[in-house]
N, C-alpha and C positions, 0 to 999 in steps of 0.2 A: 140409816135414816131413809126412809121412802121418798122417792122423786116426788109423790103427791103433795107430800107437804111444803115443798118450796114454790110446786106450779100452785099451788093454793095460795099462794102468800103473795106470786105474780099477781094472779086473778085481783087480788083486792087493790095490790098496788096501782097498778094498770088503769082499775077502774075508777078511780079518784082524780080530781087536778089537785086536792087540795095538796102542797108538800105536807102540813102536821098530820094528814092520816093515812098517806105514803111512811111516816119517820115510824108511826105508832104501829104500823102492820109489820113491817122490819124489824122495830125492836122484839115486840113477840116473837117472832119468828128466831132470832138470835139469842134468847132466853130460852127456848126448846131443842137450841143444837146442841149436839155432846161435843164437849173442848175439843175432839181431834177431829172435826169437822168443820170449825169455825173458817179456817182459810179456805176450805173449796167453797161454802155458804156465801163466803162475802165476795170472792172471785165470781161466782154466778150472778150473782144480784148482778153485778157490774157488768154481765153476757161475756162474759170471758173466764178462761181456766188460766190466765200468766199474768201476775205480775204488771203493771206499765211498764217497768224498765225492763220488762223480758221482751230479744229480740227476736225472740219464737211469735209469728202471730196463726191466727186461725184460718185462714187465706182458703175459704169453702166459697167458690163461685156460684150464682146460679144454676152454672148449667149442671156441676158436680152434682148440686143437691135437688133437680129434678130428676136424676138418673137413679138417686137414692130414694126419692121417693117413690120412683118407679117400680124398682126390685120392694121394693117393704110394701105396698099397695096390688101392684098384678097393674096400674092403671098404665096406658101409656102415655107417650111424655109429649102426646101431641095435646090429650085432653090435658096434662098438668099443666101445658105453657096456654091454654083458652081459660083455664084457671084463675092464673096467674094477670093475665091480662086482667078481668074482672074484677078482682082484691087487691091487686099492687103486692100482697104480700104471701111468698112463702110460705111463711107460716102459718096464715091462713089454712095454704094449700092443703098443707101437709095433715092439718086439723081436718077439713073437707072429707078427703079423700082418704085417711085413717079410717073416719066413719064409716063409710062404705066399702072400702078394701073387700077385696073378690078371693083376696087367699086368707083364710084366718087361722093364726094359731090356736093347736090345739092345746098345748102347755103351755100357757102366758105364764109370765113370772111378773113379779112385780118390781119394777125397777126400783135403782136406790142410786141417793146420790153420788157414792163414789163409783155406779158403773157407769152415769151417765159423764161423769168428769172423767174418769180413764178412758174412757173411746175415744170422747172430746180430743183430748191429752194427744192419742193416739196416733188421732185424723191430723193435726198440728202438725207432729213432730216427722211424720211420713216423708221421704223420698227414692228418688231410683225407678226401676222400673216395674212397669206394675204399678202405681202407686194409684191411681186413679181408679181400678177395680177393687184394692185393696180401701181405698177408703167409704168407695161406695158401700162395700160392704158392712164395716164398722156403724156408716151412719144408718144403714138399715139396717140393723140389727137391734138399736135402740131405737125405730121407729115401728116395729114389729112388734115391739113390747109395748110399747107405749101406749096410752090413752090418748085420743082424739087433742085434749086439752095439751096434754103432757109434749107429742108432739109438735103442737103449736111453737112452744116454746126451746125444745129441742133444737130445731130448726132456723129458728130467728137466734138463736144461739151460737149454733154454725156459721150463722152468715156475718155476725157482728151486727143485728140490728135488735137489739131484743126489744124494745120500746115501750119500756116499764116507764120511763121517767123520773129513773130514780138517778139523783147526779151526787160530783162527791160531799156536798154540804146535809143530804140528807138520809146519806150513810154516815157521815158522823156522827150526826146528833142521836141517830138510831144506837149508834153504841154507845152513846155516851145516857141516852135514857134506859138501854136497857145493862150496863154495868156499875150507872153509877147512880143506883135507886132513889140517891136520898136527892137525886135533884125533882123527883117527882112530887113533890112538896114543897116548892117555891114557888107556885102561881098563882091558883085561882081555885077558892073552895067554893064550889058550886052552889048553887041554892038545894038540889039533887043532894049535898052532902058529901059527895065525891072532893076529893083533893084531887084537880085532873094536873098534869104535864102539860100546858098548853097555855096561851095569851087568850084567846079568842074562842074556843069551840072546844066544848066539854064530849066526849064521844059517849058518855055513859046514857046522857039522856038530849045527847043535840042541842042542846042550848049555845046560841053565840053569845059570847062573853059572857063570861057566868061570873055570876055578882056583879060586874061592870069595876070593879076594883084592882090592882094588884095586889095578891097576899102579903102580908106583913108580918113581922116578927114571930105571934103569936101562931101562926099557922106554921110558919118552919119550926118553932120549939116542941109543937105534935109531934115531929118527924124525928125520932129517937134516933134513928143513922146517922143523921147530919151533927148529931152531936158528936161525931166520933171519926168524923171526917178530919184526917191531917193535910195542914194546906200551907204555902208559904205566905197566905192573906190571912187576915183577921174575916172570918165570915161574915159579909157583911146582912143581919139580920134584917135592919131598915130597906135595905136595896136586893130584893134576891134574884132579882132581873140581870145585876151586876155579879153575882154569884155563879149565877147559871153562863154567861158569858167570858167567866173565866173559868169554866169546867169546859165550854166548848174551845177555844181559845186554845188550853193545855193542851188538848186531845189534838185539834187542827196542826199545833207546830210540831207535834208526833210524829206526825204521818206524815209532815213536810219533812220530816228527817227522812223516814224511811220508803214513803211512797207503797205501804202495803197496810190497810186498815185490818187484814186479819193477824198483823203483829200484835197491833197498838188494843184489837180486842180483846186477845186472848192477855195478854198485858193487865186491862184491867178489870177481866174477869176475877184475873188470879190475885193481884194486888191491888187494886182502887190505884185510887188518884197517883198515891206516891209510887202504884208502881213504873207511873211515864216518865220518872227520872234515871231510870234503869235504862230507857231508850238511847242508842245512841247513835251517828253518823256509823255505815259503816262500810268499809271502801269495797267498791264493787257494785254498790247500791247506788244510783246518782239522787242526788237530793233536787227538789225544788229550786231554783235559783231565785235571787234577790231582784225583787223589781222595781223598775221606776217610774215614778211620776211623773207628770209633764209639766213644765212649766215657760209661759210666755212672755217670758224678760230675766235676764239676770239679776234684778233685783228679786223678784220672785224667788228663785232661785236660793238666796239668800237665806230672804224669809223660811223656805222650807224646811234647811238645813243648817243654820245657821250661818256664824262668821266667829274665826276663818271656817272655806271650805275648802275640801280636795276637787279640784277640776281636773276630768279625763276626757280625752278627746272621745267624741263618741260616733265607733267607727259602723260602716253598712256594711255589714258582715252578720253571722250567727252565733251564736251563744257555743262555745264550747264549754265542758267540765270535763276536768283531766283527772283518773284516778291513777293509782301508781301502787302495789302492793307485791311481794315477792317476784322482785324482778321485772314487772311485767303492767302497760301502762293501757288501762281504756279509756276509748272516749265518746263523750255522750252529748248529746243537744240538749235543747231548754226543754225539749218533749219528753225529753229521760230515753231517746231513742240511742241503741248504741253504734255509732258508726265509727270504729275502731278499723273497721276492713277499708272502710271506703275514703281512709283518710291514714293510711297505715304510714307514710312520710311525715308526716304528724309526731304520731306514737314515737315511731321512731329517734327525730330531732328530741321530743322530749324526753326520753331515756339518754339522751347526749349530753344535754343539756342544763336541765334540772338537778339540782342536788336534795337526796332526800331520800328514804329507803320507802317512805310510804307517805302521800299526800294530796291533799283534794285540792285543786286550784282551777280556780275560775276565769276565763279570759273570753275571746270574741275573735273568731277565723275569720281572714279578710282577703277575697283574690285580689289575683294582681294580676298583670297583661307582662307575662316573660319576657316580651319582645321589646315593648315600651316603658314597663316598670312603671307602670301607673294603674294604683286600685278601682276596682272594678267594682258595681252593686253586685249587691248581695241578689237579686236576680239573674245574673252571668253566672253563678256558683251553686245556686241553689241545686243543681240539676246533680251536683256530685253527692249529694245529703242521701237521694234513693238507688245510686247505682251498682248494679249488681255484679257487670260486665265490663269489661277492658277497663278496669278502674286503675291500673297504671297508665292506661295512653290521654285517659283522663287527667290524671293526674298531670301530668308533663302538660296539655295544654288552659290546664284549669290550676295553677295553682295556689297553696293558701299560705298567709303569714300570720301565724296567733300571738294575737297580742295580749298578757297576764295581767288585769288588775286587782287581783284578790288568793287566798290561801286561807280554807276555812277548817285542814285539818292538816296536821305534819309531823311525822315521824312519832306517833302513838299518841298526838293529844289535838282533841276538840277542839278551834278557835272561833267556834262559831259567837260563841259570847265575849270574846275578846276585843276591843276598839279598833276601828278601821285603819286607825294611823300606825297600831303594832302588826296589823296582818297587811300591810300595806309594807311597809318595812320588811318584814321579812320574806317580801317575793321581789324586792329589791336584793338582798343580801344572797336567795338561793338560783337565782335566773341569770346565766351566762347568754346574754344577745346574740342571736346572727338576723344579720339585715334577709329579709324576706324571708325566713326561716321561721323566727321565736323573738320575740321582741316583749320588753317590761311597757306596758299602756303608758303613752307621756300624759306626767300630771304635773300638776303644782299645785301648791297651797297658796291661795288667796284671800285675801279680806276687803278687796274694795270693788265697785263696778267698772271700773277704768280698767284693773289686771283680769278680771275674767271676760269683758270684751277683745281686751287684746289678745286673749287666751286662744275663745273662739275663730277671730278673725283667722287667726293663724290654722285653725283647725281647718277653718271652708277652704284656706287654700290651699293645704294637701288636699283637699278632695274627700275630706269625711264630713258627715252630716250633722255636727255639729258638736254638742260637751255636754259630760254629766257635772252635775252639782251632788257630793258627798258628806254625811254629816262624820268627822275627823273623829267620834269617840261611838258611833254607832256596832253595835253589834251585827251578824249579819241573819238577816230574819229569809229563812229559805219559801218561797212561795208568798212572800210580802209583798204589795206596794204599798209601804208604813209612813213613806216622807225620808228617810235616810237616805234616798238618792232619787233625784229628778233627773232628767232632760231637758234641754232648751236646741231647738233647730228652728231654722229659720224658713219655713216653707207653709204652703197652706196649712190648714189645720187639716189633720188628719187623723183616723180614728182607725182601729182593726176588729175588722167584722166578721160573721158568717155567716156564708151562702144557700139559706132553707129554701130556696124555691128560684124559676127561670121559665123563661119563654120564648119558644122559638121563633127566630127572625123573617123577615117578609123577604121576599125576590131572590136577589143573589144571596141572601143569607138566611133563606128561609132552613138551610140544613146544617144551622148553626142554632146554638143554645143562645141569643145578643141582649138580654135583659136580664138583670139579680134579685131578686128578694136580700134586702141585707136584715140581720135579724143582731141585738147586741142580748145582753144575759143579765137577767131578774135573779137572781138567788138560782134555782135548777132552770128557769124556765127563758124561752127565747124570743124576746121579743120584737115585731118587724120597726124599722126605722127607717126602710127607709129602700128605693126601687132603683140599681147604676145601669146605666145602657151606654157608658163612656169609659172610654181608655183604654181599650183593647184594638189593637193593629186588625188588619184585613188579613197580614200575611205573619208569617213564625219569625220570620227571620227580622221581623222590623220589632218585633219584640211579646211580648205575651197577645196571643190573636184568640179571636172568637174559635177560632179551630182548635188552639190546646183548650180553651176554657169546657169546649162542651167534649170536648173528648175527657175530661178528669170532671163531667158533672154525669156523663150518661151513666157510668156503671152505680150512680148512687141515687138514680129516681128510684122512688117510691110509689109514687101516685100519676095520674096525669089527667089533665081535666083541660079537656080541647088542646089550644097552643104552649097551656099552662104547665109544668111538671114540677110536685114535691120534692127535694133532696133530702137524703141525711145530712145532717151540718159538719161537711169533713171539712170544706174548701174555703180556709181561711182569706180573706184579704185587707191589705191598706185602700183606705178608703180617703177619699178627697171631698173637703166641700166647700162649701160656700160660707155657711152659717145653717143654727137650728132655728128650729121652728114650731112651738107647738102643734099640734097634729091632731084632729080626733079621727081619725081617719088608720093611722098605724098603733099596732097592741102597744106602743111603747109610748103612746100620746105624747111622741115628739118626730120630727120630719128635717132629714138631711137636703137642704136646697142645695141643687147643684151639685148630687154626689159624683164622682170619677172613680172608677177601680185604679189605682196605680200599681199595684203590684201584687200577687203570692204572697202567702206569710206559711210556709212550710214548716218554717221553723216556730213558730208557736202553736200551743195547744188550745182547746175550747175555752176552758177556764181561763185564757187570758186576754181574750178578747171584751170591748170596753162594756162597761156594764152602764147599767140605767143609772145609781148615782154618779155617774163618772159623767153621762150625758147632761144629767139635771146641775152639776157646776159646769163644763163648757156654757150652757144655755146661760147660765148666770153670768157668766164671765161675758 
């Protein structure tokens, strides 16, 4: 398959804000690949060749790939960084200067997508010596061939910034319109005559909202596919809004299993619908973890999950996920990152400890102070999540107690659909305790407001941040926040944002990055809410300072516009306020009074940072 046709499919991507004609240029595009292309297709889309849970990343710096562009152009790398300056982007560059390239092949070939993925692949997996001419070479090699355009996107490839817009809700629905055809037929029959896929905007002839109706009954009985659609629902004819939401729904908890949409496509390429009950957990693979909602009183609480509920102390620490398979045990974050090295005392105790020959259990790593034996935030530990070096000497003065409240698969069977109180139970029954070592999460079953305050009390004063609320017959929904388990702590309100934009400080901090754009998440898109110039130290050691913040924001501007600079949105944070505030003034027409940065969030990814309905009930509340 030619590289042309996937930068083609960027092109249109790219050029749109709308997500419905992002989903509609994708699905095409994934209706034209041959089966044993689909997973490098849908790994590119996403500007990557691995996996999420692969701990291989693509780790191509600026400077690497001005050097590359250097050798594949003749330019040198003074004109490419006056460039670069100019566009803010690489890729850009690499497009520019492609153009005009001073050495030109005389045998161009036409690239295809599995050479531009094995180099990729290549450049990745490289080390030792040598390695920085050897990769320079790989990526000029495919910038040699390449098209000005093709380039482009080669490059922003490399670097991790491809800047398509395409997130993972609108890779789903892309595979689900273009594998599971008959749902193009539940919306809206255009005045054009078209039956389009779509609420609002017909592509065939532009019209928004064509007919101003939802399709009913009579326009899905057109659609002879849907009649042969096996479902565990009654299709609902009257409702096909409802329909289409549970074809996206099936696919989402897919992928929440497996975290790789070129399974889950090739899946129902081959089989339709039924064939995503063939999907299954599978160890080695981390799944989505189970999220929770927040709630601002124990009755609350209540309400969410009912009565009785399971209360678990809810410790400030990270999210661990324990796998366990022939022998041999990894471990991962909420990120699906695998830090199995960097926590190898860990691994360890739980091959000690644990009974089971194979099994996936859920808990929450918590440091501790060796000296004093009194736990520590999850800010004091955070720092062992990325290290690469003397991670034993780390170890000994950083270290972690995991505490288990959950087992969602054990000894060859699934319990992900099993009730909290049987997979509760059984990580009582297989967990042999050692105090600071491996601990079962303390809980109890409650039914009144009097036992889950006293529950809590007892939590603040070991020094955790507060108790979950669990629904006792709940299943466990990987990548959920469904209501099966809340939070309640007792501290400002606070929300987890990220960091699209900053501006550097005046005087003594003029060579510090001292103000945030905080931006929360619309369906793909990021909307600003809100500007922290609060809670960051002067100095490291008194705790998170302006000095680490613009040191983990410089290598990810993009733009800069005077004291202003673009970021990528890598750099999560807890956010602190006051109260909201409508806003017309911020994309997200609402405004954080009083924000404070409190702290890093490492440990969580994009997609879980609070989203605009999450905002629109704070405000209510």
């Amino acid at each position: 398959m030619d590289y042309s046709q996937l930068v083609k499919a960027y092109n249109k991507v790219e050029s749109t804000s709308k997500r419905i004609e992002k989903t509609w240029e994708i699905q095409k595009l994934l209706k034209a690949t041959p089966d044993e292309l689909l997973d490098e297709i849908i790994l590119l889309l996403q500007g990557t060749v691995f996996p999420v849970w692969d701990s291989r990343k693509l780790g191509v710096a600026s400077q690497l790939m001005q050097k590359a562009i250097a050798t594949a152009t003749g330019m040198n790398e003074k004109e490419i960084i006056e460039t670069w300056k100019n566009t803010g982007d690489l890729g850009l560059v690499a497009e520019e200067l492609v153009k005009k390239k001073k050495q030109v092949t005389l045998f161009q070939r036409k690239l295809s997508v599995e050479k531009v993925y094995s180099n990729i692949q290549k450049v990745a997996s490289m080390g030792g010596a040598g390695t920085v001419n050897r990769k320079v070479q790989l990526i000029a090699e495919l910038l040699t061939s390449a098209s000005p355009n093709e380039a482009k996107y080669i490059a922003r490839t490399l670097l991790g910034v491809l800047r398509i817009g395409v997130g993972e809700g609108a890779l789903r629905d892309s595979i689900v319109w273009a594998f599971l055809p008959k749902v193009l037929g539940v919306f809206f029959l255009c005045e054009c005559g078209k039956i389009v896929p779509q609420w609002n905007f017909c592509l065939e002839c532009g019209k928004e909202n064509p007919s101003g109706t939802e399709a009913k009954g009579e326009i899905i009985e057109k659609v002879e596919e849907l009649k042969n659609v096996k479902t565990d629902i009654v299709i609902p004819k009257s409702n096909p809004r409802e329909f289409y939401n549970y074809l996206i729904e099936r696919t989402q908890d897919a992928y929440n299993l497996t975290n790789d949409f070129g399974r889950v496509a090739k899946v129902l390429k081959k089989s339709g619908l039924i064939g995503l009950d063939t999907i299954e957990l599978e160890l080695g693979n981390p799944i989505k973890v189970m999220l929770a909602l927040k709630v601002d009183s124990v009755e609350e609480g209540f309400e969410r999950v009912g009565v009785p509920a399971l209360v678990d102390h809810k410790y400030d620490g990270f999210r661990m996920q324990v796998h366990k398979s022939n022998g041999k045990v990894r471990l991962f974050t909420r990120r699906l990152e695998e830090v199995t090295k960097q926590f190898a005392e860990v691994a360890q105790v739980v091959l000690e400890t644990v009974k089971g020959d194979s099994f996936v259990i859920d808990g929450e790593a918590i440091g501790f102070d060796p000296k004093t034996s009194k736990y520590k935030p999850f800010q004091d530990i955070s720092q062992r999540i990325k290290r690469k070096y003397d991670i034993e000497e780390i170890a000994k003065k950083l270290p972690v107690e995991l505490n288990i409240f959950d087992c969602v698969y054990y000894n060859g069977k699934n319990l992900i659909k099993e009730p909290l109180e049987k997979r509760r139970a059984l990580v009582e029954k297989i967990i042999n305790p050692i105090k600071w070592k491996i601990q079962i999460a303390t809980a109890k079953k409650v039914s009144t407001a009097k036992e889950a305050t006293e529950f809590f009390d007892g939590a603040m004063k070991l020094g955790h941040e507060g108790i979950m609320f669990k629904n006792l017959s709940a299943p466990y929904k990987p990548g959920g926040r469904v209501g099966y388990m809340c939070k309640f702590k007792p501290s400002m309100a606070e929300i987890d944002l990220v960091i699209t934009g900053a501006e550097w400080g005046e005087g003594k901090r003029s060579a510090w990055l001292t103000s945030y754009d905080l931006a929360l998440l619309d369906g793909d898109t990021l909307l600003k809410v809100g500007k922290a110039s609060t809670g960051l130290k002067e100095k490291s050691e008194e705790g998170l300072s302006f000095s680490d913040m613009t040191n983990l924001l410089k290598p990810l501007i993009t733009k800069t516009d005077g004291k202003h600079v673009t970021v990528e949105p890598k750099i999560i944070v807890e956010v602190g306020y006051q109260e909201i505030q409508k806003s017309p003034t911020y994309s997200s027409g609402f405004a954080l009074r009083f924000p404070t940065v409190i702290r890093l969030r490492e440990d969580k990814a994009l997609d879980e940072i609070a989203s605009r309905s999450d905002i629109i009930l704070l405000f209510k509340k």
